[in-house]
C-alpha positions in Angstrom: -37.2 36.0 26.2 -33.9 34.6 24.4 -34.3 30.8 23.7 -31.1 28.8 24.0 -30.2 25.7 22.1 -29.6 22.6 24.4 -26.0 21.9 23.8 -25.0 18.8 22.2 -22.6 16.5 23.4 -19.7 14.9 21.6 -18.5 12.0 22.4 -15.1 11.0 22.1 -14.7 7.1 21.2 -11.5 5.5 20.2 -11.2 4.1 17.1 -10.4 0.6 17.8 -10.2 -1.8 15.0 -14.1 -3.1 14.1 -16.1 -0.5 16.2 -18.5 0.6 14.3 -19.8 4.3 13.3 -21.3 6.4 10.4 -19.6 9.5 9.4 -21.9 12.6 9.6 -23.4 13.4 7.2 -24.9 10.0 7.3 -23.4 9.0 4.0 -21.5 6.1 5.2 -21.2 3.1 7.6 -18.9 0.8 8.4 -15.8 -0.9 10.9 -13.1 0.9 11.4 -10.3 -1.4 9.4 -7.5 1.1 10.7 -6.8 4.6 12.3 -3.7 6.8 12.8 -4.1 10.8 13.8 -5.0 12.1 10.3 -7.4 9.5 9.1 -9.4 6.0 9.3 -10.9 3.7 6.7 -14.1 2.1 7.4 -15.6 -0.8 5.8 -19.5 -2.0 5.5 -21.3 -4.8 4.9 -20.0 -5.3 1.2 -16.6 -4.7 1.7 -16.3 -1.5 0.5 -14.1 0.9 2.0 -13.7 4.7 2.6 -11.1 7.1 3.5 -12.1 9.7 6.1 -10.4 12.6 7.9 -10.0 12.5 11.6 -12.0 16.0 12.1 -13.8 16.7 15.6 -17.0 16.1 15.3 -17.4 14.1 12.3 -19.0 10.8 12.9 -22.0 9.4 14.5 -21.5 6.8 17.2 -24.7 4.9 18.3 -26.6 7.8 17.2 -25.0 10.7 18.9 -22.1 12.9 17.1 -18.8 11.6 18.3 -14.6 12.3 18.3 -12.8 9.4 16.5 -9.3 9.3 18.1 -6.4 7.2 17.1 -6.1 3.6 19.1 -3.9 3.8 22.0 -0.6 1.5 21.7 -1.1 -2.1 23.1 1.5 -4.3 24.9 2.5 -6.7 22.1 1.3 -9.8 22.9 5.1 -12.2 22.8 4.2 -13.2 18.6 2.1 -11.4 16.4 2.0 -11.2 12.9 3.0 -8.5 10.3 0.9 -6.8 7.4 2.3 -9.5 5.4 1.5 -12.5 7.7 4.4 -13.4 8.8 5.1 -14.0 12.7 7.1 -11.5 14.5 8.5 -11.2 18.1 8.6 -8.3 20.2 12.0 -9.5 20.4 13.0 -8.9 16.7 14.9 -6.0 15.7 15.5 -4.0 12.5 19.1 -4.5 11.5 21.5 -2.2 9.6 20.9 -1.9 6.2 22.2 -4.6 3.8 23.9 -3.5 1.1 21.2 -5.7 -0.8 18.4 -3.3 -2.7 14.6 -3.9 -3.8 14.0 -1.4 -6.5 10.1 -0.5 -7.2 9.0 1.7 -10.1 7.6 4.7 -8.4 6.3 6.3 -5.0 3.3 4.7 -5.0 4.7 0.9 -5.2 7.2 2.0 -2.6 4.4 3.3 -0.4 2.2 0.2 -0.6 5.0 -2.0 0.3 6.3 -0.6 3.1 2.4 -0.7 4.2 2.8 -4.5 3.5 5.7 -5.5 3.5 8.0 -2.9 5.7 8.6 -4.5 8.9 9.5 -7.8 7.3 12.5 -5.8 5.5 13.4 -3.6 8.1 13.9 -6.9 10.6 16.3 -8.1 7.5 17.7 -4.8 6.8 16.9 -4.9 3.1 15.9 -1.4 1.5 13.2 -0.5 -0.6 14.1 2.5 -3.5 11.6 3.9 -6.3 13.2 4.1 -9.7 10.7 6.6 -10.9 10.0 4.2 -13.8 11.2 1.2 -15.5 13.0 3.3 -18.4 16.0 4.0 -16.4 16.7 -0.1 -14.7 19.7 -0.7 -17.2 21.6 2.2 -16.5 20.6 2.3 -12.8 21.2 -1.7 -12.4 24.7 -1.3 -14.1 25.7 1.5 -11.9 24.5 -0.6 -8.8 27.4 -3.8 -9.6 25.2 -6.4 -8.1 27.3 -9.2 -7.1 27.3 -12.2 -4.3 27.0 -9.6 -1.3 25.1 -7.1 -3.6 21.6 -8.4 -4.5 19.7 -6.3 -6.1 15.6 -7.3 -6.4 13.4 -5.3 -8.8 9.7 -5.1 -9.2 7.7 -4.3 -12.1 4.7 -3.3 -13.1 3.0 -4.6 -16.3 5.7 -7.4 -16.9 3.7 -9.3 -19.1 4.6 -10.9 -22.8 5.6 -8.7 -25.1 5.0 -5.2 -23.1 7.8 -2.8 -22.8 8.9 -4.2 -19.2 9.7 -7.7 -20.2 11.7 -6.4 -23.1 13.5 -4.0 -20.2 14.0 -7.2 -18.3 15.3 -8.9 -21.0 17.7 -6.2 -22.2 19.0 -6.2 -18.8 19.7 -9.9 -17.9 22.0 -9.3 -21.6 23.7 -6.2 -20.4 24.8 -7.5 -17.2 26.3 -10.7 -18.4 27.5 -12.9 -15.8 26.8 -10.5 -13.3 22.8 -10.9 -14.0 22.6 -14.0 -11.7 22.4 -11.5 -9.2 19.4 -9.3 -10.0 15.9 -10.7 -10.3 12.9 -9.2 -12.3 9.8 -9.8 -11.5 6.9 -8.0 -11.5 2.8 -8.4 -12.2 0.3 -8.4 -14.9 -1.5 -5.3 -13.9 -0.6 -1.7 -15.7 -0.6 -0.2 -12.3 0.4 -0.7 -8.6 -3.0 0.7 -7.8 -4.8 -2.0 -10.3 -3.1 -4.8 -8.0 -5.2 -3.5 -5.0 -8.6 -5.2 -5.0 -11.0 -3.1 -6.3 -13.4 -4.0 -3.2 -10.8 -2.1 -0.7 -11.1 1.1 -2.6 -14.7 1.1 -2.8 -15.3 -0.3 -6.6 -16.5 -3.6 -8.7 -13.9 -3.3 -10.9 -11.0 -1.2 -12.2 -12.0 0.9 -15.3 -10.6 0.4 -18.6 -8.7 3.0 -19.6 -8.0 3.7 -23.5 -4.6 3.6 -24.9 -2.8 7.5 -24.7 -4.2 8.4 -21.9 -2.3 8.0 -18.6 -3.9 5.5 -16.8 -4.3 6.9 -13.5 -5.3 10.0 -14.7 -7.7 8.5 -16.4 -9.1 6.1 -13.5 -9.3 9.5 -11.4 -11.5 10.8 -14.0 -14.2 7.7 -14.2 -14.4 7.2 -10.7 -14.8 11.0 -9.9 -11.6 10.9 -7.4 -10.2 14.5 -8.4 -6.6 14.7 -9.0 -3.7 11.7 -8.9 -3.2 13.2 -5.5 -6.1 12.3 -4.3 -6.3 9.0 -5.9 -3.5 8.1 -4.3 -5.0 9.1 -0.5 -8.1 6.9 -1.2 -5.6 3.9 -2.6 -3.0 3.7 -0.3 -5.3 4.6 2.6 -7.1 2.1 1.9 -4.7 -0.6 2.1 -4.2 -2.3 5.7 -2.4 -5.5 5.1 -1.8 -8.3 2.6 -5.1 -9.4 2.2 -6.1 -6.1 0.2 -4.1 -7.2 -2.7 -3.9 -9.2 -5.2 -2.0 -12.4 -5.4 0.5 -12.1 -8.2 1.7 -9.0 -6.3 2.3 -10.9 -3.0 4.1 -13.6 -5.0 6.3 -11.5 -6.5 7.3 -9.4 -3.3 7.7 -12.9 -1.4 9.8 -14.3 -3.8 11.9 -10.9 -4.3 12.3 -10.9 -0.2 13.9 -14.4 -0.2 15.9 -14.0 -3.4 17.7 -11.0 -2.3 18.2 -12.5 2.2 19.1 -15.9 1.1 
């Protein structure tokens, strides 16, 4: 006599914002924190999160194997607020592009603020462009001719005393000459955009030191076992949901780099 397996039953449960499941390999558990068609972040108890792929099949729901599938849209309710905290309207629209600019060093800073910070600029109509490192801002910031209707906003990383960014910042406030009123440098402490994401939303206690000559996410990809930059990036900028998941002299800066360049 053939014997035949009872077949199992896979639910299909939409991943709404704090429900609750264990991926399945029972590894894992935690609120979903957000959700899109590729992949959600849960969070537990402690406040660590994790990155997971949106595979059939791949998550335990009550007990029983389940589907995650992305949150259907929601009416707006008439205010709500942004990533950043502000308050927007349904009403509010993205205007045309400003000739004004907010430069960032690399993908990676552009990627986490448009996660933060990009409906706020789009309802402005500010830009956000990667440099691809602070070595080229003179150059790039003299081709640019900030002026009164011209702003130009840059963000830094690592612009502490004496580190090669302040002395780019200063070099450039010299270069421009009068014209230097209309650029603002600012930037935060931290050698990396990842470092200013709180080491709780990606899972850790703390960022690694990393020894001088070795490229620091490189080597934080190494200590924490995350495989390649590539995938380091996934788990950080997955990870990050809204302003809360970073630090403070990050939001400070992009606040104050928002105003400077739509006022």
């Amino acid at each position: 006599m053939v014997s035949h397996k009872p077949k199992v039953e896979i639910l299909t449960v939409e991943a709404e914002p704090g429900l609750v499941v264990e991926d399945a390999a029972g590894s894992f558990c935690g609120a979903v924190i957000r959700a899109d068609v590729r992949e959600v972040v849960l969070e537990d108890r402690e406040g660590r999160r994790r990155l997971f792929p949106m595979k059939p099949a791949s998550f335990l729901y009550e007990g029983r194997l389940a589907t995650l599938t992305p949150p259907r849209p929601r009416q707006s309710p008439e205010q709500q607020r942004s990533a950043s905290g502000s308050v927007r309207g349904d009403d509010r629209r993205a205007k045309v592009a400003l000739p004004h600019r907010i430069w960032v060093e690399g993908l990676h800073d552009a990627a986490i603020v448009e996660r933060v910070w990009g409906h706020d600029l789009r309802v402005e109509g500010v830009v956000v462009e990667p440099l691809h490192g602070a070595d080229v801002l003179v150059e790039a910031a003299r081709e640019f001719a900030p002026g009164p209707q011209r702003k130009l906003g840059v963000l830094v990383d690592h612009l502490v005393t004496g580190s090669k960014e302040s002395r780019i910042a200063e070099g450039l406030r010299r270069d421009l000459g009068p014209a230097a009123q209309y650029v603002q440098v600012l930037g935060h402490p931290y050698i990396d955009i990842w470092e200013a994401v709180k080491p709780s939303v990606v899972g850790i206690r703390e960022w690694p030191t990393i020894p001088r000559g070795i490229e620091w996410k490189k080597g934080v990809c190494d200590v924490l076992g995350w495989g390649d930059e590539r995938d380091g990036a996934r788990r950080v900028l997955g990870a990050v949901s809204d302003w809360n998941d970073l630090q403070t002299p990050l939001i400070t800066a992009m606040e104050q780099l928002i105003d400077f360049v739509t006022t």
